[in-house]
PDB file of the backbone (N, CA, C, O) and the ligand in Angstrom, with CONECT records:
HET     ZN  A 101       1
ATOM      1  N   UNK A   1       0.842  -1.196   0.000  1.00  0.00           N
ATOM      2  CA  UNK A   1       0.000   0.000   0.000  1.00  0.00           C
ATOM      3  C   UNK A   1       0.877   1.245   0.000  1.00  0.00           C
ATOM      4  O   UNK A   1       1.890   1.154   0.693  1.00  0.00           O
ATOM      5  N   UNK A   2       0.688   2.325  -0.611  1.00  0.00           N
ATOM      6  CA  UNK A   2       1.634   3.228  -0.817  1.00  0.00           C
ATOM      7  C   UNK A   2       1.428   4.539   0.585  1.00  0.00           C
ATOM      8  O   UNK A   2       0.368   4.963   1.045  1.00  0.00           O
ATOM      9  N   UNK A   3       2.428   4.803   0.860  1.00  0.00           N
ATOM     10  CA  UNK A   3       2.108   5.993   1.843  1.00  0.00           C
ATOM     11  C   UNK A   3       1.569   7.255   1.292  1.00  0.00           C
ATOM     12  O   UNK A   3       2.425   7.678   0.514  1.00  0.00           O
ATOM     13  N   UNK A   4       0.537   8.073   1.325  1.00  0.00           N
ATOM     14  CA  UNK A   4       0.740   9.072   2.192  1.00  0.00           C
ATOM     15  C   UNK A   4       1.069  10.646   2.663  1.00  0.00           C
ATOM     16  O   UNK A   4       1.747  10.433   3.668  1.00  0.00           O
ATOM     17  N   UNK A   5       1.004  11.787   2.554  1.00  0.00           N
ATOM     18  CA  UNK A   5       1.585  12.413   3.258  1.00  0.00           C
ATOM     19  C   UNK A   5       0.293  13.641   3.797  1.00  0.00           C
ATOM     20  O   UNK A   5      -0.383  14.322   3.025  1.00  0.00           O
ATOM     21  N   UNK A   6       0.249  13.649   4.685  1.00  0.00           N
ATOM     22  CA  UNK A   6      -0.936  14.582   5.054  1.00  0.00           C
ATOM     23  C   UNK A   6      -0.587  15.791   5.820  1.00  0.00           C
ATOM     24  O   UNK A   6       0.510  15.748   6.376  1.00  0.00           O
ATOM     25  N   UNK A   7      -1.292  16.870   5.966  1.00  0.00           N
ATOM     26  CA  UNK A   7      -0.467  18.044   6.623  1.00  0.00           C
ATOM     27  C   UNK A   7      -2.054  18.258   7.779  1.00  0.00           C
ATOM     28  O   UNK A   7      -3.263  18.297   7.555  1.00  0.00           O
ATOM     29  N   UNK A   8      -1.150  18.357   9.085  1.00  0.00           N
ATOM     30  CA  UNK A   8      -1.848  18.733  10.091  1.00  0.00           C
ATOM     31  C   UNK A   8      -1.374  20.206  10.297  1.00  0.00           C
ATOM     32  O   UNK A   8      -0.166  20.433  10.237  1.00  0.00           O
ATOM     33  N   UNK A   9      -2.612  21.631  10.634  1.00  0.00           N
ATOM     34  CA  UNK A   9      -2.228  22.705  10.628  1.00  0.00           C
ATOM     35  C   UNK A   9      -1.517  23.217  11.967  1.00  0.00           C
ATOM     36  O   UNK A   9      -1.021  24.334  12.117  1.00  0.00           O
ATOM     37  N   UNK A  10      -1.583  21.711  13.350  1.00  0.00           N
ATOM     38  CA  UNK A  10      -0.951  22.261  14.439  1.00  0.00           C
ATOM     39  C   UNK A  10      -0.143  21.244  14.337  1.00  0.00           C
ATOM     40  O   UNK A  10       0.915  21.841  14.535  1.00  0.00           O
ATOM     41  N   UNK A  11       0.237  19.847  14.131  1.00  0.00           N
ATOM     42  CA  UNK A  11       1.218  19.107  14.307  1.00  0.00           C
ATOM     43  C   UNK A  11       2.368  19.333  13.239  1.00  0.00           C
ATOM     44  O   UNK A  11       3.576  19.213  13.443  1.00  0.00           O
ATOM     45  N   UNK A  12       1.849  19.623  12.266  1.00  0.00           N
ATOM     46  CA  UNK A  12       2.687  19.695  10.813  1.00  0.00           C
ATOM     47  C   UNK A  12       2.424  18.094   9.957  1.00  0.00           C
ATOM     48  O   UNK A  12       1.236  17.775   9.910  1.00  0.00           O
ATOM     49  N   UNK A  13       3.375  17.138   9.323  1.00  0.00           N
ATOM     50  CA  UNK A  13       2.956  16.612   8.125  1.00  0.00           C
ATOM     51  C   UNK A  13       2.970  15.079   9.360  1.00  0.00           C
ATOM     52  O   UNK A  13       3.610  14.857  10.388  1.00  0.00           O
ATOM     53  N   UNK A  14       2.318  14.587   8.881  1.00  0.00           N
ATOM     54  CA  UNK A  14       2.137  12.722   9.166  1.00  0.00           C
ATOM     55  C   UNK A  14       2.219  12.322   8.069  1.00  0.00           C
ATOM     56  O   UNK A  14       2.145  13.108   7.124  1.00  0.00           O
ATOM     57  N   UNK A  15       2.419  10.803   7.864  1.00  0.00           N
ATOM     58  CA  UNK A  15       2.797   9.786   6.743  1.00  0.00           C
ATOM     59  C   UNK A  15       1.289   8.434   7.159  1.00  0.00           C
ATOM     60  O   UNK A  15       1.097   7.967   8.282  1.00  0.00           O
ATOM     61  N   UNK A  16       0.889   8.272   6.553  1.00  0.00           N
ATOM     62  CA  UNK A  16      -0.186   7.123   6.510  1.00  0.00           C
ATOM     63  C   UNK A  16      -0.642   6.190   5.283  1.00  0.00           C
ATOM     64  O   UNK A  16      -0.541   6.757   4.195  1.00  0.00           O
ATOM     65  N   UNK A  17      -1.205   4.647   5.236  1.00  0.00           N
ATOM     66  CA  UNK A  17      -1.092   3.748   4.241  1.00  0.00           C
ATOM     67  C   UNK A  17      -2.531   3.994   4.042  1.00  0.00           C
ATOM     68  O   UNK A  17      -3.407   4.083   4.902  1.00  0.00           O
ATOM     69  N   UNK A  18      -2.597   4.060   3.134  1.00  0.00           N
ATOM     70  CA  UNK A  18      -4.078   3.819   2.451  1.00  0.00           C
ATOM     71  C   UNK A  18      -4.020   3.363   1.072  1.00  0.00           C
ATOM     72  O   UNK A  18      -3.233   4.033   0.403  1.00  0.00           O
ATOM     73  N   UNK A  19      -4.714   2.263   0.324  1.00  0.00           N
ATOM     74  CA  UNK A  19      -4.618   1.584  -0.692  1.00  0.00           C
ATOM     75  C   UNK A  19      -5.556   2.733  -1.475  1.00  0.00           C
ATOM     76  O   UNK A  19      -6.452   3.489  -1.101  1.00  0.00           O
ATOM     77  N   UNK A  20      -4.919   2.486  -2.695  1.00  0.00           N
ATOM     78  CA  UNK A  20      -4.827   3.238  -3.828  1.00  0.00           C
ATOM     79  C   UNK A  20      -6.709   4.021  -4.040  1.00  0.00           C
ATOM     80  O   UNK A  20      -7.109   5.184  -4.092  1.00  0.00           O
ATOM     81  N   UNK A  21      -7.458   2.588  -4.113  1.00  0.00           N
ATOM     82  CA  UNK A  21      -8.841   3.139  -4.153  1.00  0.00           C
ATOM     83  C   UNK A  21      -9.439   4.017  -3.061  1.00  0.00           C
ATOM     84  O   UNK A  21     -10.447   4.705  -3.221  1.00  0.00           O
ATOM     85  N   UNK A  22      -8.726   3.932  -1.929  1.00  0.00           N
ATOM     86  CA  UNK A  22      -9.581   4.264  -0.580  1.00  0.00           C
ATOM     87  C   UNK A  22      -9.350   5.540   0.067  1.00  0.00           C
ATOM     88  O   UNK A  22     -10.123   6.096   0.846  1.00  0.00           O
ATOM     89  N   UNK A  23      -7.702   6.146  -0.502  1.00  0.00           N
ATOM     90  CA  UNK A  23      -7.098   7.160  -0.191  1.00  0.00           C
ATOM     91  C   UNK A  23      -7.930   8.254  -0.079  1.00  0.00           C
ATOM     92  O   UNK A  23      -8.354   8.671  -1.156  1.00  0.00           O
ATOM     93  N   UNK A  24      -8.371   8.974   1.142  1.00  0.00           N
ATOM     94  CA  UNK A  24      -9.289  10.071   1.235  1.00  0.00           C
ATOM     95  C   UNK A  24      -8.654  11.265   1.269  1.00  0.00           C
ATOM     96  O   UNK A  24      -7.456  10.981   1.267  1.00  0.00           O
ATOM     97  N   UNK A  25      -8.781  12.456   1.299  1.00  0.00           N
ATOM     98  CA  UNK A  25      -8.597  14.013   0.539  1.00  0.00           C
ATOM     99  C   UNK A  25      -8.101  14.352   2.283  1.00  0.00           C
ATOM    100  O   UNK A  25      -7.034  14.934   2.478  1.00  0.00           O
ATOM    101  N   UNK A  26      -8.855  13.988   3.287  1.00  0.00           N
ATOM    102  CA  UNK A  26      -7.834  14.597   4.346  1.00  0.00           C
ATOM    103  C   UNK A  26      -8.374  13.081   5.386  1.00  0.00           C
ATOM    104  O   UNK A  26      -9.212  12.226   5.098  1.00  0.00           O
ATOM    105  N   UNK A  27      -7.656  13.192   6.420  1.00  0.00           N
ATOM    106  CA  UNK A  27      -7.549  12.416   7.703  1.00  0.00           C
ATOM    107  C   UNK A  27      -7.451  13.037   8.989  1.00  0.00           C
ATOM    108  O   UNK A  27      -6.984  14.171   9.096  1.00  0.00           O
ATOM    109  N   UNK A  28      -7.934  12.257  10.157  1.00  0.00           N
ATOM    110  CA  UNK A  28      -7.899  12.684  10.984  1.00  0.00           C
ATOM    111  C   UNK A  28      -6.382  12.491  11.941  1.00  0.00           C
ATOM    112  O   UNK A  28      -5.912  11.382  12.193  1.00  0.00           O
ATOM    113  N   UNK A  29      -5.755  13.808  12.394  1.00  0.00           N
ATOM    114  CA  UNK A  29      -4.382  13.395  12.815  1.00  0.00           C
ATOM    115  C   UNK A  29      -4.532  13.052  14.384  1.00  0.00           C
ATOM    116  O   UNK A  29      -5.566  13.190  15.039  1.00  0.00           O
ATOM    117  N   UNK A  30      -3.498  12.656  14.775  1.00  0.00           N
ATOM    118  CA  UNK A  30      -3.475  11.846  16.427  1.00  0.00           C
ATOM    119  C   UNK A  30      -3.978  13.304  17.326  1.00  0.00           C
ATOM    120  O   UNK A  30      -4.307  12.944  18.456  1.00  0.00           O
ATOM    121  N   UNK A  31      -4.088  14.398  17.201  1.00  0.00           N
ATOM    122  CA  UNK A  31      -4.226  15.852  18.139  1.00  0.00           C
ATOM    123  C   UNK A  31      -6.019  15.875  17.579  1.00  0.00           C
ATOM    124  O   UNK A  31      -6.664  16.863  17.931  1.00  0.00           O
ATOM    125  N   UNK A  32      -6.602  15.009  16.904  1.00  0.00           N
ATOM    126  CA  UNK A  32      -8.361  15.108  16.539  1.00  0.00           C
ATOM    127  C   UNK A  32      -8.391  15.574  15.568  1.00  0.00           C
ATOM    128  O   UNK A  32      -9.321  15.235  14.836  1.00  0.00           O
ATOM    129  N   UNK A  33      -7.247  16.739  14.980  1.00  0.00           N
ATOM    130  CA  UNK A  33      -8.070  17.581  13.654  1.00  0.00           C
ATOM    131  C   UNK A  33      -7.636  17.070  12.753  1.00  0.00           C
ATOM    132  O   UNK A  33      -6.660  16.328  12.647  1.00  0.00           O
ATOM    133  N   UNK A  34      -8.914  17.736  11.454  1.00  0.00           N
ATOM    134  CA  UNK A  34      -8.421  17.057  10.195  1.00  0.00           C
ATOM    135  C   UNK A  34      -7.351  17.571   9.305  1.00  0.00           C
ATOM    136  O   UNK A  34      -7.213  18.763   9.030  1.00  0.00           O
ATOM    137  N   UNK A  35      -6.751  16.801   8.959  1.00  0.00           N
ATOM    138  CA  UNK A  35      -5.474  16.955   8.125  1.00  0.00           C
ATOM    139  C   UNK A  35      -5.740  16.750   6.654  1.00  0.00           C
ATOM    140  O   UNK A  35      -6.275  15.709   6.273  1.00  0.00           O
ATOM    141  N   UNK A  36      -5.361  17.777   5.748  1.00  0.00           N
ATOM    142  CA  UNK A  36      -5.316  17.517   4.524  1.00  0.00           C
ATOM    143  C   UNK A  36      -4.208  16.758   3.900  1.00  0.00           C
ATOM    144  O   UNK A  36      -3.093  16.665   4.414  1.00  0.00           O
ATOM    145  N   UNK A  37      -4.593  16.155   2.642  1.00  0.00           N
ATOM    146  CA  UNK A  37      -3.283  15.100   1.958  1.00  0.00           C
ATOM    147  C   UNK A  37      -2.995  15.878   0.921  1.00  0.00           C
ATOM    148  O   UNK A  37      -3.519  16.151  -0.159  1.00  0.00           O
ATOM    149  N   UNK A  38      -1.791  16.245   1.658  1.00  0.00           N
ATOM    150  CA  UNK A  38      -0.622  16.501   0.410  1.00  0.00           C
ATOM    151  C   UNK A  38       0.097  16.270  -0.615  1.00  0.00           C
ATOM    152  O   UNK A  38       0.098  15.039  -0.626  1.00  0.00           O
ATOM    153  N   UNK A  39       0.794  16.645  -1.606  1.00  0.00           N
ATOM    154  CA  UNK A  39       1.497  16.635  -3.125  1.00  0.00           C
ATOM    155  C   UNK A  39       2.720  15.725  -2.255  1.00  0.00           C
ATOM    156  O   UNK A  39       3.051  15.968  -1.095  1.00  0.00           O
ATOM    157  N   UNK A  40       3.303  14.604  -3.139  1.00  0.00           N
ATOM    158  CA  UNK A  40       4.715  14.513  -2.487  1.00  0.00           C
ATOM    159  C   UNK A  40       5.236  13.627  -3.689  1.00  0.00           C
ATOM    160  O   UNK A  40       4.415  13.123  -4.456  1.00  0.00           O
ATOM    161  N   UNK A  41       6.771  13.407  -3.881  1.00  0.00           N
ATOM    162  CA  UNK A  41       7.224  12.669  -4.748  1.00  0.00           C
ATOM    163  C   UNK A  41       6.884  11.297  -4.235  1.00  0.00           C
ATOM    164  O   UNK A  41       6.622  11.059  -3.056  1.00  0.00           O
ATOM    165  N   UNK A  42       6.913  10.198  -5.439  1.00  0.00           N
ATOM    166  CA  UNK A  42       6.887   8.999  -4.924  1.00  0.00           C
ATOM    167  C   UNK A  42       8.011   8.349  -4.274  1.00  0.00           C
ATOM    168  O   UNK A  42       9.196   8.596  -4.497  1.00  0.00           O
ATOM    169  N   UNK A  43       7.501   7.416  -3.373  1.00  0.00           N
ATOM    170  CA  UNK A  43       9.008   7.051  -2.169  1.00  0.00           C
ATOM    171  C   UNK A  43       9.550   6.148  -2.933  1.00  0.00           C
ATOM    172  O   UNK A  43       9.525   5.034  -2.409  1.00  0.00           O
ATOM    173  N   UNK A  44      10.121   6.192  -4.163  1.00  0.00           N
ATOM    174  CA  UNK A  44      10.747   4.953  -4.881  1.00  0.00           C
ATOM    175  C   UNK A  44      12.365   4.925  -4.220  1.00  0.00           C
ATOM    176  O   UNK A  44      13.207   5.812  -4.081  1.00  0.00           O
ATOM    177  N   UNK A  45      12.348   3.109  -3.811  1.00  0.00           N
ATOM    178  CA  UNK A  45      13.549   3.042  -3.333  1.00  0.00           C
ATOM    179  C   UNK A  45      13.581   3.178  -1.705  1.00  0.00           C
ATOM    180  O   UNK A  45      14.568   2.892  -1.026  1.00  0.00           O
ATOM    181  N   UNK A  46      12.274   3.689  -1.162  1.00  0.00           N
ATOM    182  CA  UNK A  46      12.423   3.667   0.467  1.00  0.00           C
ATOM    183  C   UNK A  46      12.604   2.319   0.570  1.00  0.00           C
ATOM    184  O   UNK A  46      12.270   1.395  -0.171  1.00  0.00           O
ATOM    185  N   UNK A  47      13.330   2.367   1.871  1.00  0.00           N
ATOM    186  CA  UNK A  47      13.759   0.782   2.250  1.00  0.00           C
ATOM    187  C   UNK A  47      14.504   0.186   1.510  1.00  0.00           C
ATOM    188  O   UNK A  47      15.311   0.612   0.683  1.00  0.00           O
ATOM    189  N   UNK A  48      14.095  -1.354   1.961  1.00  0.00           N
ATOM    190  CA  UNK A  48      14.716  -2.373   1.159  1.00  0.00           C
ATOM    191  C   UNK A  48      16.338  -2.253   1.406  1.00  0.00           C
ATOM    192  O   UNK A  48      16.990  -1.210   1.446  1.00  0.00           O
ATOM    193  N   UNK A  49      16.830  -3.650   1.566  1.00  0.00           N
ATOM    194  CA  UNK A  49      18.670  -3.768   1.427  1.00  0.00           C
ATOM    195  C   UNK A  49      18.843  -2.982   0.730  1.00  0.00           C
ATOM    196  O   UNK A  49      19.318  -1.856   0.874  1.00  0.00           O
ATOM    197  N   UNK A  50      18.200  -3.882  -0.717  1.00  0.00           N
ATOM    198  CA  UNK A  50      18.836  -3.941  -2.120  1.00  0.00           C
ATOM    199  C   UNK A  50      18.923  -2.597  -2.386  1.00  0.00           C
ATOM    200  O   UNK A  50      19.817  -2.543  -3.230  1.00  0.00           O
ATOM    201  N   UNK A  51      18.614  -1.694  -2.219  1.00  0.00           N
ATOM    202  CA  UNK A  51      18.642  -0.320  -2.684  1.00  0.00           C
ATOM    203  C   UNK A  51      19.586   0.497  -1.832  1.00  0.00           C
ATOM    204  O   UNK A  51      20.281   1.448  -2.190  1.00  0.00           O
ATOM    205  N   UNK A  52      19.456  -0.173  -0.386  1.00  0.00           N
ATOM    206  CA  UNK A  52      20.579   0.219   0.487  1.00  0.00           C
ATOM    207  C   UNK A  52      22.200   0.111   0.026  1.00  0.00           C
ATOM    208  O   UNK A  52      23.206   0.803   0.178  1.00  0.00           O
ATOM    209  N   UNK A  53      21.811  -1.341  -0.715  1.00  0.00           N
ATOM    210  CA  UNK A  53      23.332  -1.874  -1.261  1.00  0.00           C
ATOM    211  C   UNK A  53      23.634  -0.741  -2.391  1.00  0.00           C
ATOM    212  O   UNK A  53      24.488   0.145  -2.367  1.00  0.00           O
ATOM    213  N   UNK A  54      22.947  -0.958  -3.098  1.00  0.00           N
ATOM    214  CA  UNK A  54      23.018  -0.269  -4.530  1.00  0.00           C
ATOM    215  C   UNK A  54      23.474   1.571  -3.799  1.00  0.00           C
ATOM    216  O   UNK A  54      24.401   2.208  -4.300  1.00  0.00           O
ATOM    217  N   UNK A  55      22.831   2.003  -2.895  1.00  0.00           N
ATOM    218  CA  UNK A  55      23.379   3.321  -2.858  1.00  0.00           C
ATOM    219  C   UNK A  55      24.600   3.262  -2.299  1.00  0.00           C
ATOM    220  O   UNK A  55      25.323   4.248  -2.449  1.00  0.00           O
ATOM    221  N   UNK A  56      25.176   1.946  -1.429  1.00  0.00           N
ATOM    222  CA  UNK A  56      26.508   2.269  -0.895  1.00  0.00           C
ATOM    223  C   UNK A  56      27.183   2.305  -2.148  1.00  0.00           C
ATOM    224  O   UNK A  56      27.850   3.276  -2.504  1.00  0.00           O
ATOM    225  N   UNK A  57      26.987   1.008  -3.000  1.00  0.00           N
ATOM    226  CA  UNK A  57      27.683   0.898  -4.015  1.00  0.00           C
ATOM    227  C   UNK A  57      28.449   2.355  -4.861  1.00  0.00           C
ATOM    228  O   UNK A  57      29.571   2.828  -5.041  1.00  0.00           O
ATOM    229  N   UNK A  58      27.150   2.619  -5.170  1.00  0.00           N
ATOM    230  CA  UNK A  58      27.451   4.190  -6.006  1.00  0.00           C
ATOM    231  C   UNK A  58      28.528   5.023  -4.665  1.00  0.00           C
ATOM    232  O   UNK A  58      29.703   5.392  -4.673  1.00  0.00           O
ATOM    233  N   UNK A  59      27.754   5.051  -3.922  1.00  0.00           N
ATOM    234  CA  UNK A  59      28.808   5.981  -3.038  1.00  0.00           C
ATOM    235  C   UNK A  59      30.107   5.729  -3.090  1.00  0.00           C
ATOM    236  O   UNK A  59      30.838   6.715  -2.997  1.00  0.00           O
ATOM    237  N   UNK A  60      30.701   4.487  -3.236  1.00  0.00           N
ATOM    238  CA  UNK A  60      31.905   4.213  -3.144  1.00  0.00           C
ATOM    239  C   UNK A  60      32.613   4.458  -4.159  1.00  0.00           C
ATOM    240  O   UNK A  60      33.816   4.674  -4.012  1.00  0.00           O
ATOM    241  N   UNK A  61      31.852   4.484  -5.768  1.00  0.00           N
ATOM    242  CA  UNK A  61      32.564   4.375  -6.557  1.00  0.00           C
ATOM    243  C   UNK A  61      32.488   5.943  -6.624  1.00  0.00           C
ATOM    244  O   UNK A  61      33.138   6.327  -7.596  1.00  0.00           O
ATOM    245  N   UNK A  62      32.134   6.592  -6.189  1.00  0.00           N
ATOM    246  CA  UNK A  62      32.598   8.885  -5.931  1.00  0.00           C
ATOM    247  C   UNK A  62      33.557   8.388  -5.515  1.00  0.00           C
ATOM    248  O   UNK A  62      34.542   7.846  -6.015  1.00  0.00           O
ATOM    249  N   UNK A  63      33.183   8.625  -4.443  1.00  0.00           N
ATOM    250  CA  UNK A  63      34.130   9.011  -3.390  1.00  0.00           C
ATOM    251  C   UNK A  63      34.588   7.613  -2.165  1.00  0.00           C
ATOM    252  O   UNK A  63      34.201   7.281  -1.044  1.00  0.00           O
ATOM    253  N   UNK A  64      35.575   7.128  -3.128  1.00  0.00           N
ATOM    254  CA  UNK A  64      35.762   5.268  -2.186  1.00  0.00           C
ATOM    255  C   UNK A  64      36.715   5.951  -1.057  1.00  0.00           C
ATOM    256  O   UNK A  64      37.218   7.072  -1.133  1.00  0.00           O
ATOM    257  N   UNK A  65      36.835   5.088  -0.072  1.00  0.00           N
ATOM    258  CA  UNK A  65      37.773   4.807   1.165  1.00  0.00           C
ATOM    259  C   UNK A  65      38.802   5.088   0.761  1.00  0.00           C
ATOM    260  O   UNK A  65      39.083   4.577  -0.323  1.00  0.00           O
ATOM    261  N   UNK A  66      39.861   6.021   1.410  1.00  0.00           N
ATOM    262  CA  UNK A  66      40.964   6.191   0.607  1.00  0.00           C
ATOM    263  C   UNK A  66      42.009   5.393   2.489  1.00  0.00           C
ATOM    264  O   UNK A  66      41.733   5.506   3.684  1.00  0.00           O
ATOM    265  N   UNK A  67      42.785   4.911   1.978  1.00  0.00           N
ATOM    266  CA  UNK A  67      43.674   4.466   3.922  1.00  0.00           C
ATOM    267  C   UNK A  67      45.170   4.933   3.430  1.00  0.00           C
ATOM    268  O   UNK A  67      45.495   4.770   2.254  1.00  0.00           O
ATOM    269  N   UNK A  68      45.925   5.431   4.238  1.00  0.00           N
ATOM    270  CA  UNK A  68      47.188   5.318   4.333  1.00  0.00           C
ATOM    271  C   UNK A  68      48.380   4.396   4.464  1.00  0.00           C
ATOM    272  O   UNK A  68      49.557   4.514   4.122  1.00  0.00           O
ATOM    273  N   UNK A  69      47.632   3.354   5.123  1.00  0.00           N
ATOM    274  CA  UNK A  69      48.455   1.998   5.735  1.00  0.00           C
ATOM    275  C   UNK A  69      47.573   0.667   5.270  1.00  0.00           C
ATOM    276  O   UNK A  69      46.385   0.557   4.969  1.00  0.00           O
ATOM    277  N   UNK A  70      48.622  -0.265   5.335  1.00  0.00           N
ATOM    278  CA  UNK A  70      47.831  -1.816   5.246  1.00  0.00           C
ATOM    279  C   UNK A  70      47.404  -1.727   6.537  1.00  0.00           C
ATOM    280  O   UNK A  70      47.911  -1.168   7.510  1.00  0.00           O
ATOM    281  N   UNK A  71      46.119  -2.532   6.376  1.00  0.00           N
ATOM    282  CA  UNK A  71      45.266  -2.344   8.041  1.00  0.00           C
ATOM    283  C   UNK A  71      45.919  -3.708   8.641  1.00  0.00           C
ATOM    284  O   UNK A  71      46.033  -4.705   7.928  1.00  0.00           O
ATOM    285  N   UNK A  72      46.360  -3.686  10.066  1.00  0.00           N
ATOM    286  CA  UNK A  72      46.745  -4.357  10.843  1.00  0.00           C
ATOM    287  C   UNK A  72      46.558  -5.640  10.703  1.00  0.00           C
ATOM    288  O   UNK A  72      45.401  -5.923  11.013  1.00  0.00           O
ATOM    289  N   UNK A  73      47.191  -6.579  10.366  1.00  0.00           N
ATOM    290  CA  UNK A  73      47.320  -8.091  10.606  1.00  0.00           C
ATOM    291  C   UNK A  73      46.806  -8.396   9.203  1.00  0.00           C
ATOM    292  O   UNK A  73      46.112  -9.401   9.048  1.00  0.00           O
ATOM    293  N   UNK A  74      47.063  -7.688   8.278  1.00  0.00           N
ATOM    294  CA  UNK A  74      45.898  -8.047   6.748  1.00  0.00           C
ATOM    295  C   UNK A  74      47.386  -8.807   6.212  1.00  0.00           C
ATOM    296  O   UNK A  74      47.243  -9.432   5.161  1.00  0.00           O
ATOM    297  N   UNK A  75      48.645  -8.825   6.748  1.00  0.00           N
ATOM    298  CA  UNK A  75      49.640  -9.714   5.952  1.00  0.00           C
ATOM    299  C   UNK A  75      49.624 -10.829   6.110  1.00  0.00           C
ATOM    300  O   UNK A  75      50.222 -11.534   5.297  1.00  0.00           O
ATOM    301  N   UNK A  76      49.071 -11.305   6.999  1.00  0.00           N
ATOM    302  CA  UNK A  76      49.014 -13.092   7.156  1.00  0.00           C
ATOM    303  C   UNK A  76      47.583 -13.721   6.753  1.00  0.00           C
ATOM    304  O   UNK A  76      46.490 -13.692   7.319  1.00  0.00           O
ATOM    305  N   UNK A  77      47.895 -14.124   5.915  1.00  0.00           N
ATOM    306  CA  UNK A  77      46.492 -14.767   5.308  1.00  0.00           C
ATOM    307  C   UNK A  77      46.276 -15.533   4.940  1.00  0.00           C
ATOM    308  O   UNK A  77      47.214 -16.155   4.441  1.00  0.00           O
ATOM    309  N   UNK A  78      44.751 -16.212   4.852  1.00  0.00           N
ATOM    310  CA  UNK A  78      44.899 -17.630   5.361  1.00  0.00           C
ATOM    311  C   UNK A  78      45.749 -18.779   4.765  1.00  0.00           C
ATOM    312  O   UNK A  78      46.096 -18.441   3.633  1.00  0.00           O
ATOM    313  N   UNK A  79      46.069 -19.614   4.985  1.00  0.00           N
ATOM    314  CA  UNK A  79      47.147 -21.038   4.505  1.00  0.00           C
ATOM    315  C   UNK A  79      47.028 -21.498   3.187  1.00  0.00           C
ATOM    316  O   UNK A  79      45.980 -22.143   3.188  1.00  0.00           O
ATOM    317  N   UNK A  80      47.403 -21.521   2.319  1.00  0.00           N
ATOM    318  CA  UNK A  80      46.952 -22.047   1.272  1.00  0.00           C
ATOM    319  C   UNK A  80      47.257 -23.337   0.799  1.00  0.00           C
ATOM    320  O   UNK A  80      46.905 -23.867  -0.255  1.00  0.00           O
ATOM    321  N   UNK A  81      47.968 -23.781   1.729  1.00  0.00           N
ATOM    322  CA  UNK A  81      47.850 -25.417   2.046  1.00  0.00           C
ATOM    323  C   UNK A  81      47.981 -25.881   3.499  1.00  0.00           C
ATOM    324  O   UNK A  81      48.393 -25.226   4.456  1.00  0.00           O
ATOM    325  N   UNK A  82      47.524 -27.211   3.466  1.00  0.00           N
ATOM    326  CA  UNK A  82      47.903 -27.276   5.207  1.00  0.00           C
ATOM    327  C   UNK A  82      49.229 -28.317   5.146  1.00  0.00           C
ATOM    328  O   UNK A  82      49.700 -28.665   6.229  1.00  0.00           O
ATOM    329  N   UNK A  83      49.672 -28.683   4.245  1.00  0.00           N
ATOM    330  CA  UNK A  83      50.739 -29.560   4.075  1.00  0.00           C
ATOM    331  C   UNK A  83      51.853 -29.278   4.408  1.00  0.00           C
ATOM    332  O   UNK A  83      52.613 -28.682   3.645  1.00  0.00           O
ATOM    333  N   UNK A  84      52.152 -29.606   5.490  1.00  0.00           N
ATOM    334  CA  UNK A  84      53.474 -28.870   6.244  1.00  0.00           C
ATOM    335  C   UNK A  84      54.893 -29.196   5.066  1.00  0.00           C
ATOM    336  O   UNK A  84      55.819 -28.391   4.961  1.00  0.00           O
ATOM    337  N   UNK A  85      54.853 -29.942   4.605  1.00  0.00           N
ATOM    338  CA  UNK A  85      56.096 -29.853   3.260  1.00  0.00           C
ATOM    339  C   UNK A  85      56.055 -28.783   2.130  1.00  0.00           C
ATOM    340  O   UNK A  85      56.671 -28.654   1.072  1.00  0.00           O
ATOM    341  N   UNK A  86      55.002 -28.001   2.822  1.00  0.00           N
ATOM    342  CA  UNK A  86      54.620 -27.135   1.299  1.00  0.00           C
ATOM    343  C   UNK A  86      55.565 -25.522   2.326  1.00  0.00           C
ATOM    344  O   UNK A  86      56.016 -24.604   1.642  1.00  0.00           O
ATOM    345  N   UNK A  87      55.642 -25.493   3.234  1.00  0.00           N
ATOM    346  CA  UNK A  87      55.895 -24.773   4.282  1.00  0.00           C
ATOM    347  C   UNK A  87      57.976 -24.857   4.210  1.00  0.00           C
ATOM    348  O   UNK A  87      58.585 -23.800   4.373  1.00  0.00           O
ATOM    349  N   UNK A  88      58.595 -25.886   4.018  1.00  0.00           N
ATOM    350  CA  UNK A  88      60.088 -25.541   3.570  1.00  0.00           C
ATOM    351  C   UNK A  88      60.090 -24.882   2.375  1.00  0.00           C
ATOM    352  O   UNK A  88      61.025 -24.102   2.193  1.00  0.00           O
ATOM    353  N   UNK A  89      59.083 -25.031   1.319  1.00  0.00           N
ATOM    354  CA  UNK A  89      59.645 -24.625   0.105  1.00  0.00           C
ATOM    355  C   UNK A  89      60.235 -23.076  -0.309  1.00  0.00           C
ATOM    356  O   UNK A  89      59.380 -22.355   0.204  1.00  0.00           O
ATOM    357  N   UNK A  90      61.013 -22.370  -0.816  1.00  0.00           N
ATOM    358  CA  UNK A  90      61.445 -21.272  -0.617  1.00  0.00           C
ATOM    359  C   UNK A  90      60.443 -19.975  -0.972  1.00  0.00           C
ATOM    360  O   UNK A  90      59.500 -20.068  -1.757  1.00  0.00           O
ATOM    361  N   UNK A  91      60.726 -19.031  -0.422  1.00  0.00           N
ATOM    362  CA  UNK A  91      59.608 -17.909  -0.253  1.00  0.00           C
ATOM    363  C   UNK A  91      60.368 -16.775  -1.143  1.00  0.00           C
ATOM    364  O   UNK A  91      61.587 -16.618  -1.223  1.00  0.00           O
ATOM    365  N   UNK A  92      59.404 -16.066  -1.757  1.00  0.00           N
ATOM    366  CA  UNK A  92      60.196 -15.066  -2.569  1.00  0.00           C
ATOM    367  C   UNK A  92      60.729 -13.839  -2.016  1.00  0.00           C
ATOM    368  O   UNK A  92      61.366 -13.065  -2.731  1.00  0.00           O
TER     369      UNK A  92
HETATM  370 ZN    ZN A 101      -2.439  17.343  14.527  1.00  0.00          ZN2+
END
C-alpha cells in the first residue's frame, strides 16, 4: 500500500497507508483535527537492502575509502595449504 503524506495545521505533516482506491482528501491526525493530503514525490527506493546496497555501491565508486596503511594483521592470510612440506619450500 503506498504511503501518504498529510499536513496537520498544528502538528505539521504525518505519513499514513491507504490503498490506492480508498485514499481520502484529508484524515484525521493523532491531536483530533483534520489533516489535509498533500502533493509529495513517490518514495521509490524507500527501504529495502537492495537499494541500500546499490546506494553504498554508487557511493563508493565517488568518493571510495581512501587508507594510508595496510590495516593491521591483513599480511598473514589464510594457509593455502595445510601440508606442512609445502611450508620448507622457498619464499620469494
Ligand atoms: Zn495534529
Amino acid at each position: 500500500m503506498p504511503v501518504y503524506r498529510f499536513q496537520c495545521t498544528d502538528c505539521g505533516p504525518f505519513e499514513a497507508r491507504y490503498s490506492m482506491a480508498d485514499v481520502p482528501d484529508s484524515a484525521s491526525c493523532t491531536c483530533g483535527a483534520s489533516a489535509r493530503r498533500g502533493v509529495s514525490s513517490p518514495a521509490l527506493g524507500r527501504g529495502g537492502s537492495a537499494m541500500a546496497l546499490l546506494d553504498s555501491t554508487r557511493s563508493t565508486a565517488e568518493t571510495p575509502a581512501v587508507v594510508d596503511r595496510v590495516p593491521a594483521g591483513s599480511r598473514r592470510g589464510t594457509p593455502v595449504s595445510a601440508n606442512p612440506l609445502h611450508a620448507t619450500l622457498p619464499r620469494p
